[in-house]
C-alpha atoms as one frame of an Amber mdcrd trajectory, in Angstrom:
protein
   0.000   0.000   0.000   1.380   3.355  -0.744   1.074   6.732   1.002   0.159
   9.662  -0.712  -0.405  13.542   1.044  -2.780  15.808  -0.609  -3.278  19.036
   0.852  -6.690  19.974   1.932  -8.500  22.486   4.117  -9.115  22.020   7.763
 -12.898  21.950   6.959 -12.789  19.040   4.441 -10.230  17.227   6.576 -13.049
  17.337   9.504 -15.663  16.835   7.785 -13.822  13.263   6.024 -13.091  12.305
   9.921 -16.750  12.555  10.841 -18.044  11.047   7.418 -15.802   8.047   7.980
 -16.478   7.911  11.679 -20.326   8.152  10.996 -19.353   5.200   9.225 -17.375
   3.413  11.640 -14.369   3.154   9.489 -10.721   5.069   9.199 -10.379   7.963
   7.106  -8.234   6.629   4.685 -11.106   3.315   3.969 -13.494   6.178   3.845
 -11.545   7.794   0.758 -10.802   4.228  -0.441 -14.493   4.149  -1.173 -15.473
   7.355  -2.510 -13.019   6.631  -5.604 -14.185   2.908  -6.135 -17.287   4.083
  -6.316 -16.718   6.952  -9.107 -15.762   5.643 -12.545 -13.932   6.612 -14.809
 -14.525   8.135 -17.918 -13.569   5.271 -20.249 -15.817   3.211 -17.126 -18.800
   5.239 -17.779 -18.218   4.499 -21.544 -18.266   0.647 -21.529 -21.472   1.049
 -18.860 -23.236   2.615 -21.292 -22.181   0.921 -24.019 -23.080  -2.463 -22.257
 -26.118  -1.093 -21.339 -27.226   0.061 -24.852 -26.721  -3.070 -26.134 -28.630
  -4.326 -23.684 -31.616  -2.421 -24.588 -31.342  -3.172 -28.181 -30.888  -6.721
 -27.584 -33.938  -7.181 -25.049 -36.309  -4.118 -25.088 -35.755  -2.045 -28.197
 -33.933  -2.914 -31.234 -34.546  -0.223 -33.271 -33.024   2.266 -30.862 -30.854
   4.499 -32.518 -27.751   6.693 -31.971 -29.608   9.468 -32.278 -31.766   7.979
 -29.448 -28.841   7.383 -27.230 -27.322  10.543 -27.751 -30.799  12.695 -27.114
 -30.856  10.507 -23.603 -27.980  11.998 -22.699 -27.937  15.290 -23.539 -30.896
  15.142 -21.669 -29.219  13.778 -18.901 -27.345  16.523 -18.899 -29.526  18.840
 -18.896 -31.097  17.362 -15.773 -27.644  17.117 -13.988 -27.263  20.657 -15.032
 -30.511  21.720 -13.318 -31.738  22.978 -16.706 -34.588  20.595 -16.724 -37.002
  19.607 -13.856 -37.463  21.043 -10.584 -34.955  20.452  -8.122 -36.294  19.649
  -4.421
């Protein structure tokens, strides 16, 4: 295992602490899994590329690229807070 220093504020050095302690687990396990569980780019790519084959092969065959594309601009847009009402 390696060690690595990053340089942070005071406030998001407390406020890891008492997410991981919340948690019952060490700092460094807490920032373990935040980054498993955030892809990558090229992960987000072969998701979605799995998953549009998916849909073609079992729901929708004639779904397009056009389709896909549209879907995720609109995602976007909803990410963005450009669409829908955020609560």
């Amino acid at each position: 295992m390696a060690d690595t220093t990053i340089k942070i504020t005071e406030e998001a050095r407390d406020r890891l602490r008492q997410l991981a302690e919340e948690r019952g687990i060490s700092t460094r396990a807490y920032v373990e899994r935040l980054i498993a569980a955030r892809p990558t780019e090229a992960e987000r790519a072969e998701r979605t590329a799995r998953a549009v084959s998916y849909v073609r092969s079992n729901l929708r065959p004639d779904l397009s690229d056009d389709d896909v594309r549209e879907a995720a601009l609109w995602r976007a847009a909803i990410t963005a807070g450009q669409v829908g009402d955020r609560r």
